[in-house]
C-alpha positions in Angstrom: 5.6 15.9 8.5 2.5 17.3 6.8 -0.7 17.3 9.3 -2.6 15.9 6.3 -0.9 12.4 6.0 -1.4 9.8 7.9 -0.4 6.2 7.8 -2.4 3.1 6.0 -1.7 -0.5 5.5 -2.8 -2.3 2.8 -3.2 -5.8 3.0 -3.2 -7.5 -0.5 -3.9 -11.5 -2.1 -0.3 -13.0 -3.3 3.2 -12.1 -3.4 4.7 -8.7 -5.2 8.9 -7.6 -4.9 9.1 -4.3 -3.2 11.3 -2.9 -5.7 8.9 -4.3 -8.9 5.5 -2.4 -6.3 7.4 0.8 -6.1 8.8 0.8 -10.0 5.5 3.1 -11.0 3.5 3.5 -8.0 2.6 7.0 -7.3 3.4 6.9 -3.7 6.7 5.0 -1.9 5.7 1.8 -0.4 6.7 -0.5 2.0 6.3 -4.5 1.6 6.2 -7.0 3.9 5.3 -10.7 2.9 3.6 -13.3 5.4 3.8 -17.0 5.9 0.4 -17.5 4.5 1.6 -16.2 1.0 -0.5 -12.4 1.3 1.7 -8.9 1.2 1.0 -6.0 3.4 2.0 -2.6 1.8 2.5 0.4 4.5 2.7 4.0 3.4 2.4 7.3 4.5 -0.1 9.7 2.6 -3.0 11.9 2.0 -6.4 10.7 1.1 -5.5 11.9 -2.4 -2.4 10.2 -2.5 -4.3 6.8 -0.8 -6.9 6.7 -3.7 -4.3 7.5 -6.5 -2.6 4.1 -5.0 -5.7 2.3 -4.6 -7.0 2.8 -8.5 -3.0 1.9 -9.7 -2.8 -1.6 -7.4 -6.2 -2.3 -8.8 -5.3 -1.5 -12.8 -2.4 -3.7 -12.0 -4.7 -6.6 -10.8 -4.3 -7.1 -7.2 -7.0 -8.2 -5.0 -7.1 -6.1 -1.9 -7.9 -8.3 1.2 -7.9 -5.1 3.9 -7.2 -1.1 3.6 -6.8 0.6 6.8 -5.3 3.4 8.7 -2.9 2.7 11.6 -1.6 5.3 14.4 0.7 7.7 13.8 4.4 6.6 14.3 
């Protein structure tokens, strides 16, 4: 594991499929959808890698609802 990365969730309006997310994302996420209809996307990354993401979810259109970093796992 690279000392650089560390791990973010992304927490995002509406529904996305985890294989249509990851089709030409820059970094591998994961997606989990909730009962109130919102997606969290968890990834692990560098800060460069995090912004790359964030500027490709919002040329796609998403709304973000939360970015944050969790602990390490």
């Amino acid at each position: 594991m690279n000392i650089d990365t560390c791990a973010y969730q992304i927490d995002i309006r509406g529904q996305v499929a985890e294989n249509e997310i990851n089709t030409l994302s820059p970094v591998r996420l994961s997606v989990d959808q909730n009962f109130l209809g919102d997606t969290r996307l968890t990834l692990r990354t560098d800060q460069s890698g995090l912004l790359g993401l964030l500027r490709y979810l919002h040329g796609i259109g998403l709304v973000f609802l939360t970015v944050k970093r969790i602990e390490n796992r």
